[in-house]
VEXDREN-2710 file (C-alpha; in Angstrom, 1 decimal):
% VEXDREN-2710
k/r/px/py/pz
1/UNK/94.1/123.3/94.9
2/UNK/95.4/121.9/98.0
3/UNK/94.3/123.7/101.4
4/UNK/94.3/122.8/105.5
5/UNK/91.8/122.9/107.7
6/UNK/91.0/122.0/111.6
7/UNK/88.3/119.5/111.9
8/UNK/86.5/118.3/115.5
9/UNK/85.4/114.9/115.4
10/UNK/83.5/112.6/117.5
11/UNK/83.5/109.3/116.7
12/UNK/83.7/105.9/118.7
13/UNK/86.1/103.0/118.0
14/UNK/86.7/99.7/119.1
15/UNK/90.0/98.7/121.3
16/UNK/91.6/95.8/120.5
17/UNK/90.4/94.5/123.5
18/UNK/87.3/94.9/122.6
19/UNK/87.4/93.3/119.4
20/UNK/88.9/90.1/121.0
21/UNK/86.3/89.9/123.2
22/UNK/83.6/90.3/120.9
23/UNK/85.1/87.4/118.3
24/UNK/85.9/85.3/121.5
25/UNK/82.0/85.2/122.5
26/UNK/81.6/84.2/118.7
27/UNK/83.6/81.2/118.7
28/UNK/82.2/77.9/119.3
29/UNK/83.2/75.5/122.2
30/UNK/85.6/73.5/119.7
31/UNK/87.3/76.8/118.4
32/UNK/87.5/78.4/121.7
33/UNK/89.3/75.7/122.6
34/UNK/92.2/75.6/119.2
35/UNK/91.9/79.6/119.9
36/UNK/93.4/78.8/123.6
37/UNK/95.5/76.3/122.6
38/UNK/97.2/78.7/120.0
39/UNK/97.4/81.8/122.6
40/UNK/99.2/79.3/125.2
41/UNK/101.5/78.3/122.5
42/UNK/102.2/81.9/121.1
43/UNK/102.8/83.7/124.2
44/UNK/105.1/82.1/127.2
45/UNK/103.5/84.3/129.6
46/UNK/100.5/82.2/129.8
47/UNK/100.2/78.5/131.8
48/UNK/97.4/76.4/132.6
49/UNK/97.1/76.2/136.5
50/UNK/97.8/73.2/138.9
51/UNK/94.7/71.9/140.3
52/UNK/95.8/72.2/143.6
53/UNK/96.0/75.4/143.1
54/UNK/92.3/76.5/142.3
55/UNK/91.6/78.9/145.3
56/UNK/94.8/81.1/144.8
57/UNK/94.1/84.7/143.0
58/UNK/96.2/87.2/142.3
59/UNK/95.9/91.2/140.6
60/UNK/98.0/93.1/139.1
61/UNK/98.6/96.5/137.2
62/UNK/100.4/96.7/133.4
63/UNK/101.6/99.5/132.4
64/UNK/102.6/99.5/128.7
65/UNK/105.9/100.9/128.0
66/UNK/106.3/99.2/125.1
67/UNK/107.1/102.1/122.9
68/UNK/109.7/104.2/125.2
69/UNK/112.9/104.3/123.3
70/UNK/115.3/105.8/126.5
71/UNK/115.3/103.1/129.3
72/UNK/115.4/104.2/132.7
73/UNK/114.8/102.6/136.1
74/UNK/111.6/104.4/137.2
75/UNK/109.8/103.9/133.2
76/UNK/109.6/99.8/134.1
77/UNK/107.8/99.6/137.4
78/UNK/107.7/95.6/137.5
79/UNK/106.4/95.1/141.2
80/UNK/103.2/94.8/140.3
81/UNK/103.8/91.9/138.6
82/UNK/106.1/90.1/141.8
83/UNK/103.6/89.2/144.5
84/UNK/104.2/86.7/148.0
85/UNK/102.2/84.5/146.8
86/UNK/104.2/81.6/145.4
87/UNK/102.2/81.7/142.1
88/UNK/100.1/84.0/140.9
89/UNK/97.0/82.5/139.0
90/UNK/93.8/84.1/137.9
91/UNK/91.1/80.8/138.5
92/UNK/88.4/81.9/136.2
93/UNK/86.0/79.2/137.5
94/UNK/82.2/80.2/138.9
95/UNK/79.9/78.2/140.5
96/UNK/78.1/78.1/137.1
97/UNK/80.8/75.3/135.6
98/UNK/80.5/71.8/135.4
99/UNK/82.5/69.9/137.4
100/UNK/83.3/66.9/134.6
101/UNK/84.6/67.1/131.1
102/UNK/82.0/64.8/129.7
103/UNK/82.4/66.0/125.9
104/UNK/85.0/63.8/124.5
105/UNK/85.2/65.0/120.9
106/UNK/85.4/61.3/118.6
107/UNK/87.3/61.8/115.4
108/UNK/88.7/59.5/112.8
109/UNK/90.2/60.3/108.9
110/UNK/89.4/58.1/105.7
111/UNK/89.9/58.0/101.8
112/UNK/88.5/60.8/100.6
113/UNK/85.4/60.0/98.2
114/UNK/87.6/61.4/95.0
115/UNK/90.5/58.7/96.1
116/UNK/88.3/56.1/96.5
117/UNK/87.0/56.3/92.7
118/UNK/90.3/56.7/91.8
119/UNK/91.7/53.4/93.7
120/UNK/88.8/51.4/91.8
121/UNK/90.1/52.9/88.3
122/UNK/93.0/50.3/88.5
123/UNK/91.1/47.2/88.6
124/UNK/90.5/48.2/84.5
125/UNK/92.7/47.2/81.9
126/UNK/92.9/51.3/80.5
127/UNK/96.5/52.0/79.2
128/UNK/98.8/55.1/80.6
129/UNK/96.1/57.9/78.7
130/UNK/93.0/56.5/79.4
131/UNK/93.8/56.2/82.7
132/UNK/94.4/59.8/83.2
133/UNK/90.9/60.9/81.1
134/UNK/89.5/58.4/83.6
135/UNK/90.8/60.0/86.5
136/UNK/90.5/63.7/85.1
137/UNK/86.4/63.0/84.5
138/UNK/86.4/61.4/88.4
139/UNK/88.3/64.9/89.8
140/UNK/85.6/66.9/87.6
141/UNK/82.8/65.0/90.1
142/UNK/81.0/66.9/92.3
143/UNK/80.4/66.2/95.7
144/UNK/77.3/63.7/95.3
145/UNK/78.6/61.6/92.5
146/UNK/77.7/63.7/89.3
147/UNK/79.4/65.0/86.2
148/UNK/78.0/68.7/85.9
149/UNK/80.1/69.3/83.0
150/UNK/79.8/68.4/79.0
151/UNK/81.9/66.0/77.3
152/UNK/83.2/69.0/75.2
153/UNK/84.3/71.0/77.8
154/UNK/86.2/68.1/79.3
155/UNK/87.8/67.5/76.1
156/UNK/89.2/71.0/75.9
157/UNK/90.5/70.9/79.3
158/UNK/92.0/67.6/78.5
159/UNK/94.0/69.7/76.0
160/UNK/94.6/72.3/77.3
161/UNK/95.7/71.0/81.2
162/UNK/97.3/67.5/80.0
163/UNK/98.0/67.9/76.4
164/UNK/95.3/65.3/75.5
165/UNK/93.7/64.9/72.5
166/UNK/90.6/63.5/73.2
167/UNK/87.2/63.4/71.2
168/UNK/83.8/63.1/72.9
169/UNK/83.6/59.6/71.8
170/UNK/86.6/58.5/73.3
171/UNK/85.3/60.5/76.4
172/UNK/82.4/58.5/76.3
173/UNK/83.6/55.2/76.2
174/UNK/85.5/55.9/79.4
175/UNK/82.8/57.5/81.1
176/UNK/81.1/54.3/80.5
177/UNK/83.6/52.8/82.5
178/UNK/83.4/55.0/85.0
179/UNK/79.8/54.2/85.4
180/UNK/80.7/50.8/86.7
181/UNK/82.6/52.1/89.8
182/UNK/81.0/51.8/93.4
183/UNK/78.5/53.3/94.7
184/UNK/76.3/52.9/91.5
185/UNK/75.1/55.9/90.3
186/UNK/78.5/57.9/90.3
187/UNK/79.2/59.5/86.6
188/UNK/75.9/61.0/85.9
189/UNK/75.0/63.9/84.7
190/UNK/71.6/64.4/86.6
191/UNK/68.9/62.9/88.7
192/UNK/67.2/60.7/86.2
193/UNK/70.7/59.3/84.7
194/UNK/71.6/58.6/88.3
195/UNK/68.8/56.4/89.0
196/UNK/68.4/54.8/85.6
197/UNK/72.2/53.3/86.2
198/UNK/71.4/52.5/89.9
199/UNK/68.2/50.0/88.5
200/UNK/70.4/48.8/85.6
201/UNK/72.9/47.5/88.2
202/UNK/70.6/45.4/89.9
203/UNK/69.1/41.9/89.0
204/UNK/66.8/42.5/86.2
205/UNK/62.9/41.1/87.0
206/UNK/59.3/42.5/85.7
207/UNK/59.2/45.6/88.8
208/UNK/62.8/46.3/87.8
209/UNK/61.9/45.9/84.3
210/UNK/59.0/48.4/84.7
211/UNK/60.9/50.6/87.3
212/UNK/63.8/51.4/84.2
213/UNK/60.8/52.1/82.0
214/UNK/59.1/54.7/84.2
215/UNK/62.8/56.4/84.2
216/UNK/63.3/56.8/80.9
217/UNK/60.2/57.3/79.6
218/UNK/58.1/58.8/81.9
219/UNK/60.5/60.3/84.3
220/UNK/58.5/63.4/83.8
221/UNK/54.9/61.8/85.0
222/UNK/56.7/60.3/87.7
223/UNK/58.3/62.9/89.3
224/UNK/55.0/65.2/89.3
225/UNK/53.3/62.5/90.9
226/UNK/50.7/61.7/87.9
227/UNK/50.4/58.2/89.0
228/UNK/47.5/57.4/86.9
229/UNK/48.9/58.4/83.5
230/UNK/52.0/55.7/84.3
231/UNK/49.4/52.9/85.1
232/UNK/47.4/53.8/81.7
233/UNK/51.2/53.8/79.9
234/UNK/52.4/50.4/81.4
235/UNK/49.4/49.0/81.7
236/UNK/49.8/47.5/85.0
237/UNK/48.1/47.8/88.5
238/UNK/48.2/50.0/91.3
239/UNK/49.8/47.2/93.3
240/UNK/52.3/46.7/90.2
241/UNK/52.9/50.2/89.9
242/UNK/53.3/50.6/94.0
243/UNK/56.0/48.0/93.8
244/UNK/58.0/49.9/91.0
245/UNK/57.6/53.4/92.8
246/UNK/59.3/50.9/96.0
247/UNK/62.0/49.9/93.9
248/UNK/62.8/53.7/93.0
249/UNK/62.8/55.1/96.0
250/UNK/64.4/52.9/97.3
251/UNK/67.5/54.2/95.5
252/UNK/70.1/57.0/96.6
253/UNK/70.0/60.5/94.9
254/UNK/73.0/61.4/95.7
255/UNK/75.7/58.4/95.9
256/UNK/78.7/60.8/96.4
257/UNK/76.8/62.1/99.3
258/UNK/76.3/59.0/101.2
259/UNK/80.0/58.3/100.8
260/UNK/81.3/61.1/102.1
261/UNK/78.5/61.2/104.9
262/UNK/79.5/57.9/106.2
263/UNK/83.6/58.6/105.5
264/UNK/84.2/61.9/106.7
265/UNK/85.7/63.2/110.1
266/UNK/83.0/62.1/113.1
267/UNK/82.4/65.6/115.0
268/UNK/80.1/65.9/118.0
269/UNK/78.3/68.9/119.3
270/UNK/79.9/70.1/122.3
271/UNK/77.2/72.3/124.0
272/UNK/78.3/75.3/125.8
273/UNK/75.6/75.1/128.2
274/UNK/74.0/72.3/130.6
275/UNK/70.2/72.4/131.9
276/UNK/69.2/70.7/134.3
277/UNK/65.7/70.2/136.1
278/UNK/66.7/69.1/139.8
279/UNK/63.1/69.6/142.0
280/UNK/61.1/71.5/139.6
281/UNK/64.1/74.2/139.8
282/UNK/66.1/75.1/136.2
283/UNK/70.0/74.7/137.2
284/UNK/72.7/75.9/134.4
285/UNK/76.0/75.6/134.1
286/UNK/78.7/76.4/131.5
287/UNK/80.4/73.5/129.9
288/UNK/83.8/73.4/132.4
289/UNK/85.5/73.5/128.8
290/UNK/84.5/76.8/128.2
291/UNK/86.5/78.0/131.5
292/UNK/90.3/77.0/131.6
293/UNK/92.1/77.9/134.6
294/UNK/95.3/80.5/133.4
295/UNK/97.9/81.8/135.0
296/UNK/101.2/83.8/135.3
297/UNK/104.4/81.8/133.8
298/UNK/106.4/81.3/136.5
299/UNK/109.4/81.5/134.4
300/UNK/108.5/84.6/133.9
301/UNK/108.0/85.8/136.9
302/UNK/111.8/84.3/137.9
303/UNK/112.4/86.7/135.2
304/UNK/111.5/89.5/136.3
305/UNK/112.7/89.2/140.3
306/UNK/116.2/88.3/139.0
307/UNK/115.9/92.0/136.8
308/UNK/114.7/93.6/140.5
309/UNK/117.3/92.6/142.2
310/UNK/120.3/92.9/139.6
311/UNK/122.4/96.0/140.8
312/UNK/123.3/96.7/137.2
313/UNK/120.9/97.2/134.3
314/UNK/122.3/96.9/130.7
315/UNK/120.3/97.8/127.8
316/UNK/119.6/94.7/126.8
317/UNK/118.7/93.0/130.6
318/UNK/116.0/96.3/130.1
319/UNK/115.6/95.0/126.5
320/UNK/114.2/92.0/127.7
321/UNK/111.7/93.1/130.7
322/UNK/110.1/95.5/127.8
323/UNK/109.5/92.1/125.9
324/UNK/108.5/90.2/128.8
325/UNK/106.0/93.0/130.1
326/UNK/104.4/93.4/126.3
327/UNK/103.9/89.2/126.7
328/UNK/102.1/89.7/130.0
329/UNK/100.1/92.9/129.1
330/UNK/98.5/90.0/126.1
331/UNK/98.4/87.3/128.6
332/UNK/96.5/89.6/130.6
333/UNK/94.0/90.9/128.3
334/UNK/93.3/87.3/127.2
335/UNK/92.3/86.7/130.5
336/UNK/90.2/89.1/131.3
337/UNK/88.4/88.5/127.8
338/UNK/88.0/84.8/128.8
339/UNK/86.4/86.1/131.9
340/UNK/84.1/88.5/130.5
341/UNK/83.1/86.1/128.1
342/UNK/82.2/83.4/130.0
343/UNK/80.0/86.3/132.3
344/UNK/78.3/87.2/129.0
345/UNK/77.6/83.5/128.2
346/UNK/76.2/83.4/131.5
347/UNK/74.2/86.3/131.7
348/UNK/72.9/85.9/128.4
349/UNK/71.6/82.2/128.4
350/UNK/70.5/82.9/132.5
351/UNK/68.1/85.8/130.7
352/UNK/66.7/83.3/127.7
353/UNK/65.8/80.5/130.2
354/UNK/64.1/82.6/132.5
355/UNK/62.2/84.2/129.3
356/UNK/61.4/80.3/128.4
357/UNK/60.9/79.1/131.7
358/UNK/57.5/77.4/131.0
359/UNK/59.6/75.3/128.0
360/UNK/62.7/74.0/130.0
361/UNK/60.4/73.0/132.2
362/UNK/58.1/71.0/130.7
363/UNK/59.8/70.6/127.5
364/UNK/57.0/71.5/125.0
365/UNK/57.9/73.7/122.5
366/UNK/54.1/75.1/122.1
367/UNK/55.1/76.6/125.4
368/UNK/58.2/78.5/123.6
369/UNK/57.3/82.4/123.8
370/UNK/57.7/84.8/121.2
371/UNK/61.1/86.1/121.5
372/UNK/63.3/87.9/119.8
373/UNK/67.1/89.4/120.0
374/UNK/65.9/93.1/121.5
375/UNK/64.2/91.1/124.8
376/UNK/67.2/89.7/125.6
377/UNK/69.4/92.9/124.7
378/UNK/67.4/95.1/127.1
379/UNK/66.7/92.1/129.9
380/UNK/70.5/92.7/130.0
381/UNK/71.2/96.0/128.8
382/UNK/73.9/94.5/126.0
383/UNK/74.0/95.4/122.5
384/UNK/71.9/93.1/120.1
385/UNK/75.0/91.9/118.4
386/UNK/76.4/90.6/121.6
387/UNK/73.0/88.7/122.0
388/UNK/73.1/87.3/118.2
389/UNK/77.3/86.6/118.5
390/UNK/75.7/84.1/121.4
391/UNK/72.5/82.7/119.7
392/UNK/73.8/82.1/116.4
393/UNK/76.9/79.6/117.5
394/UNK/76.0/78.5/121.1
395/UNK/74.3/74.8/121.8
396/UNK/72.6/73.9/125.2
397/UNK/72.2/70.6/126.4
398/UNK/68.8/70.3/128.0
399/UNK/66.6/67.0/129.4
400/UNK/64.8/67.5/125.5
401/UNK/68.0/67.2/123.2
402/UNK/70.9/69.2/122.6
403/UNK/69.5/72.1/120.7
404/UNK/71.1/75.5/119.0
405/UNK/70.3/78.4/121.1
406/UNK/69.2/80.6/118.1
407/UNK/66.4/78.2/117.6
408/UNK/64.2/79.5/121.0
409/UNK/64.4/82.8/119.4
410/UNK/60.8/83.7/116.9
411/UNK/58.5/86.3/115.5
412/UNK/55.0/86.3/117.3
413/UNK/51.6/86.7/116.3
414/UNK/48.4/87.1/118.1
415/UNK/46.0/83.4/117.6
416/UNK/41.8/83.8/117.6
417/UNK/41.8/84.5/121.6
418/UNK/44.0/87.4/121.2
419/UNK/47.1/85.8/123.0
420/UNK/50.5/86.0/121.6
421/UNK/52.1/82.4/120.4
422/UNK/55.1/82.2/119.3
423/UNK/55.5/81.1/115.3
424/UNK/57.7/78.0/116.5
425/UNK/54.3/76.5/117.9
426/UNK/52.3/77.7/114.4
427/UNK/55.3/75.5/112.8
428/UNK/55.0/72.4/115.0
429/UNK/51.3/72.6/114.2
430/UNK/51.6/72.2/110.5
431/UNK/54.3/69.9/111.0
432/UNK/52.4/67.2/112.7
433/UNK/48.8/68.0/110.2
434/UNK/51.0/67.0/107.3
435/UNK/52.9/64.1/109.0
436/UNK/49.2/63.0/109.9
437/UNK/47.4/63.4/106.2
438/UNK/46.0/61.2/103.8
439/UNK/49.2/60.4/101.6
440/UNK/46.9/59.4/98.7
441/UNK/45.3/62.7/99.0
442/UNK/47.9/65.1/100.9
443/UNK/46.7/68.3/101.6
444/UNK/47.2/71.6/99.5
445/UNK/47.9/75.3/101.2
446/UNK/44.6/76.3/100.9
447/UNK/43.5/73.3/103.4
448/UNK/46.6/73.4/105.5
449/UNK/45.3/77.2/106.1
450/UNK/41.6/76.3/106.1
451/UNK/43.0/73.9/109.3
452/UNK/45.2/76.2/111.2
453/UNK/42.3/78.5/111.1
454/UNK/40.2/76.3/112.7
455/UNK/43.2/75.9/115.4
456/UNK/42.8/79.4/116.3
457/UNK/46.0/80.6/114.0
458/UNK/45.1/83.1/111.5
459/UNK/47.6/83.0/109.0
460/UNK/47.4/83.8/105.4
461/UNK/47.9/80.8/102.4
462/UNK/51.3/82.7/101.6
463/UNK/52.4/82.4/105.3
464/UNK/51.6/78.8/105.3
465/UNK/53.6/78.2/102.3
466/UNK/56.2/80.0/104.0
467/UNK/56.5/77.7/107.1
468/UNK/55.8/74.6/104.6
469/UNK/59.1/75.1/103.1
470/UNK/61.1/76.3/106.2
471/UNK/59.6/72.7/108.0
472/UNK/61.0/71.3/104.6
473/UNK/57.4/69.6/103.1
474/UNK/57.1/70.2/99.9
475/UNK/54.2/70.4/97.8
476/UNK/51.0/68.6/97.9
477/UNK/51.5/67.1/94.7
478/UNK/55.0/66.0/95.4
479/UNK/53.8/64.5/99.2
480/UNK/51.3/62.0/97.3
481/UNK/52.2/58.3/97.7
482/UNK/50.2/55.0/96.5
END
């Protein structure tokens, strides 16, 4: 049964305006800049000012009469948009900009790691079909060099995707081929495959020898660090055995990886932000990047004074203005979002080094105070979100290394004297007692938390296994060396 009712409603949305804003202060420095570059070339209404012209400003009123459908002379008031000043611009530089564009962005382009696998293929003698298994098992790589996949399952997508009939055998034989390609290692199907064709590749000799052996056949022993058991296997020396653990690790893990480390697109960091220390005083600035200078087209302005002085309006002359006004209503909502932007870049990072002053000042991060999203958000009376949108994409460049703004923020807890520490100092603690052990004899949980104790941070064994992995150490047993 269908009945009506009246319903009150409070509820609270976001304007558009709004919502440009917010993903605007989201975007990085690099996708701030395509997102300008896109606006510019989408809507005529917007320029990029003169240089000469920094100091000129100009205001102005829209009014959006977008959606009238009967034109008359008093609906489009266009005055506010005709000024005496010969251009109007909006300069949306502070005194908080940097004055050079020192961020050139490097880039270059290269054979992708797939193609360059596939190039090799033709220096073998394969015949029309084999050459396409060969090339369907390189497409079926992953990104480091392996073949995730079983022989089977290629063979029924040979079938099904070329029309190949293709048994595992056949598969085989080309994947043994495949194996020969550069960098050594590509084809296999996991980590102790990978290395045992990396050592086969290189000139046989009695560490070598013994280095394939331990791969095989005690790939287990060796990768749980049970040193002892492979010296009683071999028989051979701890010096012997040292030598064969060099040769292994001496080889890559991941051979696709390294390829497309070393091939793909350079990118740099552009940071957003520039610290200074100039007389013990922090100065800041906002990457000049961050801040283009926009204005007014002047076409369109022409446009506009030629429609104020015409005696007689058609439909379409009015047609026009309506299209032209709706172009500078966007242009002038970009603006303003670039402007309030760049204040809550500004305002936000201003509140965070003040909160860190002790760090930027003398760079060390045991001086990094327990902070977390809500200080900021109330230091500045802005939503948490805003703060986050910042911190999470946002890089500063400060005398210590360019470093993501998300990574001053931390958890706190109280050490033995009662005083609050932030956990980024707890880290950098453990950090340098396991960088400092006795590799023979590295050091489990329960004495990593025995020591931090003794430091005067009381942590539990599960916290410290916690921070272990987030440092990226793993375990003691897998941290032993000869």
């Amino acid at each position: 049964m269908l009945n009506q009712k009246l319903q009150l409603k409070l509820s609270q949305k976001l304007s558009p305006q709004q919502i440009q804003l917010m993903k605007l202060i989201q975007l990085s420095t690099l996708e701030f800049e395509q997102k300008l570059s896109r606006e510019i070339e989408e809507n005529p209404a917007l320029d990029t000012i003169n240089e000469n012209l920094d100091n000129e400003k100009d205001e102005f009123d829209i009014e959006d009469n977008s959606e009238n459908e009967e034109f008359n002379d008093d609906e489009i008031d266009i005055s506010d948009y005709l000024s005496d000043d010969d251009i109007p611009d909006y300069n949306l530089r502070t005194n908080n900009h940097s004055e050079e564009n020192e961020n050139a962005i490097p880039f270059a382009s290269g054979t992708s790691f797939n193609q360059f696998l596939k190039n090799q293929l033709h220096s073998f003698s394969f015949n029309s079909e084999d050459l396409k298994i060969a090339e369907f098992i390189v497409g079926s790589l992953d990104q480091f060099g392996y073949l995730r996949r079983d022989l089977i399952d290629i063979s029924d997508d040979l079938a099904f995707s070329l029309g190949i009939d293709a048994q595992e055998d056949r598969i085989q034989k080309i994947l043994d081929k495949v194996y020969l390609l550069d960098p050594a290692g590509v084809g296999a199907k996991n980590l102790q495959e990978c290395l045992i064709l990396q050592l086969k590749r290189k000139k046989i000799t009695k560490n070598i020898s013994n280095a394939i052996r331990i791969t095989e056949d005690l790939f287990d022993e060796f990768s749980k660090r049970h040193f002892d058991k492979i010296k009683n296997k071999l028989n051979i020396s701890d010096e012997e055995l040292k030598d064969c653990v060099g040769e292994i690790e001496k080889l890559n893990p991941k051979p696709g990886g390294a390829y497309n480390e070393n091939t793909k697109i350079n990118s740099s960091i552009v940071p957003d932000f520039t610290i200074e220390i100039v007389d013990g005083e922090i100065k800041l600035k906002l990457n000049s990047r961050n801040a283009p200078d926009l204005y007014l087209s002047q076409e369109y302005k022409n446009m506009l004074s030629g429609y104020s002085e015409s005696k007689e309006k058609t439909k379409s002359q009015k047609d026009a203005v309506l299209f032209i006004k709706q172009k500078l209503d966007s242009a002038k909502w970009f603006i303003e979002a670039i402007k309030q932007r760049n204040q809550t870049l500004i305002m936000t990072m201003s509140a965070i080094v003040n909160f860190q002053k002790e760090y930027f000042l003398s760079g060390d991060e045991k001086k990094i105070r327990p902070m977390i999203l809500k200080d900021i958000a109330e230091e500045i009376t802005m939503d948490i979100s805003t703060i986050s949108r910042v911190a999470n994409s946002k890089y500063v460049d400060t005398p210590y290394g360019i470093k993501l703004i998300k990574s001053f923020f931390s958890e706190g807890i109280k050490n033995s004297k009662g005083e609050d520490i932030s956990t980024i100092e707890v880290k950098k603690t453990l950090e340098n007692i396991i960088e400092n052990e006795d590799k023979k004899k590295p050091l489990t949980d329960d004495h990593l938390t025995k020591l931090l104790n003794k430091k005067g941070y009381p942590i539990a064994r599960r916290t410290v296994a916690k921070y272990r992995e987030m440092i990226g150490a793993p375990v003691a047993r897998l941290r032993k060396k000869l």
